[in-house]
LOGUTOR-975043 format. One line per 4 residues: number of its first residue (from 1); their letters; for each residue x, y, z of N, C-alpha, C, O. Coordinates in pm, whole numbers, plus 32768, in hexadecimal, padded with zeros to 4 digits. Layout:
// residues N
NUM) A) X:Y:Z:X:Y:Z:X:Y:Z:X:Y:Z  ...
This chain:
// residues 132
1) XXXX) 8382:6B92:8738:835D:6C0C:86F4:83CD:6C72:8707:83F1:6C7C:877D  8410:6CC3:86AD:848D:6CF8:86B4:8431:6D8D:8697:83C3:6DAD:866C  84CE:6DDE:86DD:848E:6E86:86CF:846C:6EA9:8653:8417:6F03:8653  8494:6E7E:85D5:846D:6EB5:8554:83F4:6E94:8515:83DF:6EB8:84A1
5) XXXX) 83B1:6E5E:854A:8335:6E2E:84FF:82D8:6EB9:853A:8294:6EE5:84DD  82C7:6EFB:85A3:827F:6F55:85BE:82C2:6FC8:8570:827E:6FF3:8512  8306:6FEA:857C:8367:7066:8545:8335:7074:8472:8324:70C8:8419  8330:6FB5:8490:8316:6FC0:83C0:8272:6FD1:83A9:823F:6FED:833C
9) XXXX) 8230:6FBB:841B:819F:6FD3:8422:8190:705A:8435:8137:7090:83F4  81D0:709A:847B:81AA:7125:848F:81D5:7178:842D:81A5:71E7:8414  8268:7123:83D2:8261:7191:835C:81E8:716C:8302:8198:71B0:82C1  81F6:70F1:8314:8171:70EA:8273:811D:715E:82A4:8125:71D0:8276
13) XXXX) 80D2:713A:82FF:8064:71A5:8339:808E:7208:8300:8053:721B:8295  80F9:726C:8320:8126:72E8:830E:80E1:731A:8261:8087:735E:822F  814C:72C6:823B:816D:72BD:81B6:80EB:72C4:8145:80E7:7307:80DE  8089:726D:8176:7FF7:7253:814C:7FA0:72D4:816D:7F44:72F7:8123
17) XXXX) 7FC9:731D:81ED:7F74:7373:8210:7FA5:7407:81A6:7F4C:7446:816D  801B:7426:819A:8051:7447:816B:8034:7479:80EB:8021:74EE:80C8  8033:7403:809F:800B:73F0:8004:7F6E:7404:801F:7F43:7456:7FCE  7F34:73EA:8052:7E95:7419:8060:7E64:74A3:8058:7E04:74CF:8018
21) XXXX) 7EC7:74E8:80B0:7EAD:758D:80EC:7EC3:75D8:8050:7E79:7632:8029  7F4D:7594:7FF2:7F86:75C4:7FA1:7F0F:75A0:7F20:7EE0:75FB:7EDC  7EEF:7528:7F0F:7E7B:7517:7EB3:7DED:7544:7EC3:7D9B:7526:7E6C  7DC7:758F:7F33:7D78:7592:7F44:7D58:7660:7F28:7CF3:76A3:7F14
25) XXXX) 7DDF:767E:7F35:7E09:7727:7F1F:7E48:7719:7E69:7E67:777C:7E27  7E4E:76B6:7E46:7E41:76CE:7DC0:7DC7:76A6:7D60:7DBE:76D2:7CED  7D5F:7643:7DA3:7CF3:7664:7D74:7C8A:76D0:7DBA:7C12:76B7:7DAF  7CA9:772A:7DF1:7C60:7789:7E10:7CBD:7813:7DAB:7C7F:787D:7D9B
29) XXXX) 7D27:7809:7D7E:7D4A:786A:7D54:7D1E:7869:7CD4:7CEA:78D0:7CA9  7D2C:77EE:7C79:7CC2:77A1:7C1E:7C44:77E7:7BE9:7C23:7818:7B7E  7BFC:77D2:7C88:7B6E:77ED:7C8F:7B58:7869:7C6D:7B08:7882:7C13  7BA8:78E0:7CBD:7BBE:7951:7CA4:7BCE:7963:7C25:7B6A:797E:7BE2
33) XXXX) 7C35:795A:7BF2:7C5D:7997:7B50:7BEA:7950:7B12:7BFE:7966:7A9B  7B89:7910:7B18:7B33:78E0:7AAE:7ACA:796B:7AB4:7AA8:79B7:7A5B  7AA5:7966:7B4F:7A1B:79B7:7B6C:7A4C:7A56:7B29:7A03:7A9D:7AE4  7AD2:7A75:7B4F:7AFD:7ADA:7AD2:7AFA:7AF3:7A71:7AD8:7B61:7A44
37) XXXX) 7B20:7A86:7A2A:7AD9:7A5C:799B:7A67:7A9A:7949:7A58:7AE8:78EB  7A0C:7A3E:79B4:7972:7A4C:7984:7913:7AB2:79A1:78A5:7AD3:7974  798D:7AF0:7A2A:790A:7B6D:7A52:7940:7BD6:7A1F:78F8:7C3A:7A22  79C0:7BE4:79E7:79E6:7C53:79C4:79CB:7C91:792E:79F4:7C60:78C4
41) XXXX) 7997:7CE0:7938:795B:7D4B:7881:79B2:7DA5:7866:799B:7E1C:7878  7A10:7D7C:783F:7A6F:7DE7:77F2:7A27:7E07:7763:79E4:7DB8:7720  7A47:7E92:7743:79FF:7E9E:76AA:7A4F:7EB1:7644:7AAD:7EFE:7659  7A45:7E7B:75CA:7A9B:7E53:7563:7AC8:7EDD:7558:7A8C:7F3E:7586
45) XXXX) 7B4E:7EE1:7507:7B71:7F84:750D:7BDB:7F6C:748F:7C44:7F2C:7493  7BB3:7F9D:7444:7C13:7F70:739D:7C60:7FCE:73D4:7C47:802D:741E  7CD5:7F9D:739B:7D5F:7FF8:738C:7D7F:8082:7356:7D9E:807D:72DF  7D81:80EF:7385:7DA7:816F:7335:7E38:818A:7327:7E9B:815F:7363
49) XXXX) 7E25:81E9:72BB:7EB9:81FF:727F:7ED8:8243:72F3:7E82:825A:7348  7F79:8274:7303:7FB0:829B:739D:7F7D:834C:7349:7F46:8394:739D  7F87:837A:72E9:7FB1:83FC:72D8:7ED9:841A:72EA:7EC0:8492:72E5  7E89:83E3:72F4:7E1B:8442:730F:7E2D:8429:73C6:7DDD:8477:73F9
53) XXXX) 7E5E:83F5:740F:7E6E:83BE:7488:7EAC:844A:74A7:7E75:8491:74FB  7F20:8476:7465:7F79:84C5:7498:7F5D:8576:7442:7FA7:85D8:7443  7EC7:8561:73FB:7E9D:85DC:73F1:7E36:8632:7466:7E20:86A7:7485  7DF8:857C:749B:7DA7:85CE:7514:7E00:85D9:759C:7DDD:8600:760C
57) XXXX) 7E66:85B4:7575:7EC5:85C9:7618:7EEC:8650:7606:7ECE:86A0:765F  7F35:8680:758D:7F65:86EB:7577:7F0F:876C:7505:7F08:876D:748A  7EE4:87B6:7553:7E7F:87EA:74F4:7EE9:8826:74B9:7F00:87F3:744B  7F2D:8876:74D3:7FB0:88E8:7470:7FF4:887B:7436:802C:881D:746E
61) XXXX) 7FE5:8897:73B1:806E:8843:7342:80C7:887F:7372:811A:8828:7358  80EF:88B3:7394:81B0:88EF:73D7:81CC:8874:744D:8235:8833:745B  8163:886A:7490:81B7:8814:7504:8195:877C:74EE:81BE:871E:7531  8137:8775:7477:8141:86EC:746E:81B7:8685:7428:81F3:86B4:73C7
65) XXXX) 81C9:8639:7440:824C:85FC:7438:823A:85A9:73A0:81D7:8561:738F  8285:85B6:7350:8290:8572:72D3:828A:84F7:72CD:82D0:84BA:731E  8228:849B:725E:8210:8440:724B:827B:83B9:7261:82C3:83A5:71FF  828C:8369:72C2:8308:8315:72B6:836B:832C:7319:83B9:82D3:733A
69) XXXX) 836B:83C7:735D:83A7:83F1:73D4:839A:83DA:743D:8329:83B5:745D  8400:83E3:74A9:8405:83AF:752B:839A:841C:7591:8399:8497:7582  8359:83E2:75DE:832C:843B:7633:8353:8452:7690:8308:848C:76DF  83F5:842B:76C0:8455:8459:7737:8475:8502:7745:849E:8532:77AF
73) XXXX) 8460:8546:76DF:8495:85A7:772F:840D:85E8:7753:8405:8652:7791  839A:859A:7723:832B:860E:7768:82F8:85A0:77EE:82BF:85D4:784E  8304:8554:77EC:8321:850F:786E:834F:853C:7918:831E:854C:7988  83EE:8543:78BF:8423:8589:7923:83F9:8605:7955:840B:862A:79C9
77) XXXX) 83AD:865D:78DE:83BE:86D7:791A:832D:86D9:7998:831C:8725:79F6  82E5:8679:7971:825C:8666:79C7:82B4:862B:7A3F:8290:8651:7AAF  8303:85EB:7A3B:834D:859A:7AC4:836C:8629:7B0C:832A:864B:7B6F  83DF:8685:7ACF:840F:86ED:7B28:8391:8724:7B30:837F:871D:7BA9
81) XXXX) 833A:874F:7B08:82AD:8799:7B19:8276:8792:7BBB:8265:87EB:7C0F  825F:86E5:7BC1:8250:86A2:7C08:82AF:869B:7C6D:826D:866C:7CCA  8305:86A8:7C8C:834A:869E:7D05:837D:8747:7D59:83A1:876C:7DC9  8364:8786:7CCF:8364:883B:7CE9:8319:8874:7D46:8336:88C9:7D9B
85) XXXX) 8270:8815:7D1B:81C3:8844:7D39:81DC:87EB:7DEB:81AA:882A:7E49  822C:8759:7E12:824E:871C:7E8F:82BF:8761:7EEC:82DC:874F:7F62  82EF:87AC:7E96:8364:8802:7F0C:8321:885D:7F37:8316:8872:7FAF  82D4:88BB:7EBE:82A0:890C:7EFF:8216:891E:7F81:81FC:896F:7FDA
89) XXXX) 81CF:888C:7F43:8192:8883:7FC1:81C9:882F:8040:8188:880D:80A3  823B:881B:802A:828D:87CB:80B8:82A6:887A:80F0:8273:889C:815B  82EF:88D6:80A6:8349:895E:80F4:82CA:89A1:8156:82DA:89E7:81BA  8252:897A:811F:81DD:89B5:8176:81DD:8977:81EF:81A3:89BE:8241
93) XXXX) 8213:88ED:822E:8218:88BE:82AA:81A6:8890:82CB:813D:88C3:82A5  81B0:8814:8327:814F:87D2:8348:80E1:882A:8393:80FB:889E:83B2  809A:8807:83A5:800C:8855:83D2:7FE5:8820:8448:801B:87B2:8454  7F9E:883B:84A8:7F5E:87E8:84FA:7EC4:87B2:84DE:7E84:8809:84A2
97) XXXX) 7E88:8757:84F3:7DDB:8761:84BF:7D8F:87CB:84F6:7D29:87FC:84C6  7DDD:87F7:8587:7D64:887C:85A4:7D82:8905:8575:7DEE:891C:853E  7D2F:895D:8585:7D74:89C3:8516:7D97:8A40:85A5:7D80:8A34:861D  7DB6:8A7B:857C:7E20:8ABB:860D:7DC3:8AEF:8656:7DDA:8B04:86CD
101) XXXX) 7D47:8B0E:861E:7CE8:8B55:866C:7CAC:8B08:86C9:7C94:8B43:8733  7C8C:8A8E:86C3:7C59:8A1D:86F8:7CA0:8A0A:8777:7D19:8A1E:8779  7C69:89EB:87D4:7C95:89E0:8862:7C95:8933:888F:7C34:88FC:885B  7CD9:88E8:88D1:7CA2:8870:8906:7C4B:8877:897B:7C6E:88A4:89E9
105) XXXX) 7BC3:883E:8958:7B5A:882B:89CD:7B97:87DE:8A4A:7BF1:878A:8A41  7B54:880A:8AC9:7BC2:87BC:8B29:7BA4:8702:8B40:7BED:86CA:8B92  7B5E:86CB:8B10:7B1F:8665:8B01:7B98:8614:8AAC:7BB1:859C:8AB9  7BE8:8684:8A42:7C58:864B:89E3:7CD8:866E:8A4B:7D2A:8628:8A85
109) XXXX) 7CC4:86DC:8A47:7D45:86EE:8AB4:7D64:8671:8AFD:7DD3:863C:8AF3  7CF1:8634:8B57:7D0F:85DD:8BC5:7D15:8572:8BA2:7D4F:8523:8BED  7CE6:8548:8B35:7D1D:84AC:8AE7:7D99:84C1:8A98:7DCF:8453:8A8E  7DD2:850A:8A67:7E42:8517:8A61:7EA7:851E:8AD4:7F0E:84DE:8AC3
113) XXXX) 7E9D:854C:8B22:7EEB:8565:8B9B:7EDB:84A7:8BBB:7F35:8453:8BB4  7E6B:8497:8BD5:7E7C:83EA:8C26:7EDA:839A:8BB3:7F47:8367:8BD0  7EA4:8396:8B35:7F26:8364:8B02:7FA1:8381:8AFF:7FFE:8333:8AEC  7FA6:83EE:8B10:8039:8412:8B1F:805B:83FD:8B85:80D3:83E0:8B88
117) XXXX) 802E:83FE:8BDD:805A:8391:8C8F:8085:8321:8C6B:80FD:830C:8C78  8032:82C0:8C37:8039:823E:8C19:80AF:8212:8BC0:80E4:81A3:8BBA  80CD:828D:8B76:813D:8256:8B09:81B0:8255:8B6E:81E9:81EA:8B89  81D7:82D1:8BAB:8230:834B:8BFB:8244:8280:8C6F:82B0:824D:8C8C
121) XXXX) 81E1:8256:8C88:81E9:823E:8D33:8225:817D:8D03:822D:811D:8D51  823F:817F:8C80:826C:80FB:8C5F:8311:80EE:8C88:835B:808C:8C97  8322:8168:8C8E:83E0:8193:8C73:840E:81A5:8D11:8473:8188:8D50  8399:81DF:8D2E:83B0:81F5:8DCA:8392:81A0:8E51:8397:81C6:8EC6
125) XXXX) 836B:810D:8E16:8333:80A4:8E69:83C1:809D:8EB9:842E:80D0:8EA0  8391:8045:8F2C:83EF:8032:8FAA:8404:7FA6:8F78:83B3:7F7B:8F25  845B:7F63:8F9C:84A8:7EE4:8F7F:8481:7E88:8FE4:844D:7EB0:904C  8492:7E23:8FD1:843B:7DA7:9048:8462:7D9C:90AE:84DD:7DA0:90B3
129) XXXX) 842C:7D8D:9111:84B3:7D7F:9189:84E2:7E33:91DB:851B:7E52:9244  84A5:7E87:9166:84C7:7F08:91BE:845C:7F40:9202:83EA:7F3F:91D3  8481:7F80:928F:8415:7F93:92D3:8426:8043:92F6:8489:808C:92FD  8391:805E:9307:839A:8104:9313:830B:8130:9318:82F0:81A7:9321
């Protein structure tokens, strides 16, 4: 009996187990997309023309955008809008959850403090072998 006969047994094994795990995660993914299928009720929704679409977006005919036109530049201007409305609430600075009036009960105080020992006392351990 030579070393390769176990080595070619243990790949088959592998190999078999392998293809199992893999057939067995593609009929469950299968399974899935069917039960999607059948349980899901989407409701028919005929197609509308884009220009009554883009009368209830834009009530003012001035800013609504002409039939066939790109909607990049009103896009963009919602992008800078949007990142105007995030600076300005970043320049306000993070907050804390308590509000300044709020005091910590000493019950918080002192579980904070023990963790903060515990973090503090990882850095400050003594090394093996040292005595004191």
């Amino acid at each position: 009996m030579s070393n390769i006969e176990p080595m070619t047994g243990a790949l088959w094994i592998t190999l078999i187990g392998m293809g199992l795990v893999f057939a067995v995660i593609i009929l469950l993914w299968a399974f899935m997309a069917g039960l999607v299928k059948l349980t899901s009720t989407k409701p028919q929704v005929a197609e509308e023309e884009p220009a009554e679409e883009t009368a209830e977006v834009f009530p003012d005919a001035d800013l609504a955008p002409a039939a066939g036109s790109d909607l990049l530049p009103l896009k963009l201007r919602a992008a800078a809008a949007a990142v105007a409305a995030a600076l300005a609430l970043d320049a306000r600075g993070k907050t804390s959850r308590l509000r300044p009036t709020e005091a910590l009960s000493p019950w918080q105080a002192a579980l904070r403090a023990v963790r903060f020992d515990q973090r503090n006392s990882m850095y400050t351990r003594k090394t093996r072998g040292t005595q004191q």
